[in-house]
C-alpha positions in Angstrom: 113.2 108.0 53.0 111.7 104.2 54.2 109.8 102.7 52.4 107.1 103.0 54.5 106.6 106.5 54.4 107.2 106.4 50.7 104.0 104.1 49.9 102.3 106.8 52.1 103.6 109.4 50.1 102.8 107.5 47.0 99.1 106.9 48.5 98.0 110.3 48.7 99.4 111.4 45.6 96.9 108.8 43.5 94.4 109.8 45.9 94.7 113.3 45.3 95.0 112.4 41.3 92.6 110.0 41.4 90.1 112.6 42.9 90.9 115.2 40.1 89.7 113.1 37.6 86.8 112.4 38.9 86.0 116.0 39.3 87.5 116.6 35.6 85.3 114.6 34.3 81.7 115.1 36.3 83.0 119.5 35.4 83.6 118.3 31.7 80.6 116.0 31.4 77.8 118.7 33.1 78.8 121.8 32.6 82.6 122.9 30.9 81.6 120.8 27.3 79.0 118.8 27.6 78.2 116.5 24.5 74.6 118.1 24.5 73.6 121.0 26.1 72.7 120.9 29.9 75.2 117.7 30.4 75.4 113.9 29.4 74.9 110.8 30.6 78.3 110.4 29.6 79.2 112.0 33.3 78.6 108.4 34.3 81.8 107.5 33.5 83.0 108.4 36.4 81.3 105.7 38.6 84.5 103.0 38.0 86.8 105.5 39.5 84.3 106.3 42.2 84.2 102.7 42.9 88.0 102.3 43.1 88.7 105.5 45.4 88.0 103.9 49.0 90.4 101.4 48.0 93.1 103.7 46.6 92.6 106.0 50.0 93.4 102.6 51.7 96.2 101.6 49.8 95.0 98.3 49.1 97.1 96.9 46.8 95.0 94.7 44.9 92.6 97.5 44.1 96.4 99.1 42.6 96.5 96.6 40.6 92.9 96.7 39.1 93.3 100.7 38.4 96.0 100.4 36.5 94.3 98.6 33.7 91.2 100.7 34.0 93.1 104.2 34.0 94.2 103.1 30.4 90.7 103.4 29.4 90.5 107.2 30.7 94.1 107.4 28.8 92.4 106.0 26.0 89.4 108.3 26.1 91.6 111.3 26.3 93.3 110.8 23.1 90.4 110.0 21.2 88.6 112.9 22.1 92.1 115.1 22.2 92.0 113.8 18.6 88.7 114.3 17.3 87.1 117.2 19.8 87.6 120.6 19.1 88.0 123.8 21.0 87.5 123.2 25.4 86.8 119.7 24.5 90.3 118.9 23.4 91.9 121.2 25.7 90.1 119.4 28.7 90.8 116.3 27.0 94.6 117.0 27.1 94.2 117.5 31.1 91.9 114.5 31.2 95.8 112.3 29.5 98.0 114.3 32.2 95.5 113.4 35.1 95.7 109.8 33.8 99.2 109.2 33.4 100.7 110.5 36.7 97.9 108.5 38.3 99.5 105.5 36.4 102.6 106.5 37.0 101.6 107.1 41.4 100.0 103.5 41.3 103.4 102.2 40.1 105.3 103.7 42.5 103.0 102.3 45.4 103.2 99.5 44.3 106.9 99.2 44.1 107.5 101.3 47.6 105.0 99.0 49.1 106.8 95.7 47.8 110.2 97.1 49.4 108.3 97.6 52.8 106.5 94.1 52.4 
């Protein structure tokens, strides 16, 4: 496979993941275990990744480079709550760590596909 079509392949998975969280955690924050009943502002969470996603649909590689320091807090949030949450909370929360790693893992694997084209 070239390395070209690689980072394309690459691209569209962290799309794709990327776009799962976001949806993960807008589902999680209004309606599958909200903090409070009826949703949180806590869904507003989402707007960083939000923000990122035209750049990750790009492929731009800088904007690579940023999400992979801010996934770590989603990471981050998902073990704390995996932690301390009970019931669909933690179970969500658990997705919430899967969703954040592979992303991590897809951004990586641009990157590097992308540097072998370049």
């Amino acid at each position: 496979m070239s390395a070209a079509r690689a980072a394309r392949r690459w691209r569209q998975a962290a799309t794709l993941l990327l776009s799962a969280l976001i949806l993960l955690c807008l589902a999680w924050e209004l309606w599958l275990a909200p903090l409070r009943p009826g949703g949180s502002w806590l869904a507003l969470k989402v707007l960083p990744l939000l923000w990122i996603l035209p750049g990750i649909a790009r492929g731009h590689s800088y904007t690579y480079r940023v999400s992979t320091m801010l996934i770590l807090a989603y990471f981050m949030e998902g073990v704390v709550r995996g932690w301390s949450d009970g019931g669909t909370s933690a179970q969500i929360a658990l997705v919430e760590i899967a969703l954040s790693l592979a992303f991590f893992g897809a951004a990586i694997a641009h990157l590097r596909a992308g540097r072998k084209e370049g």
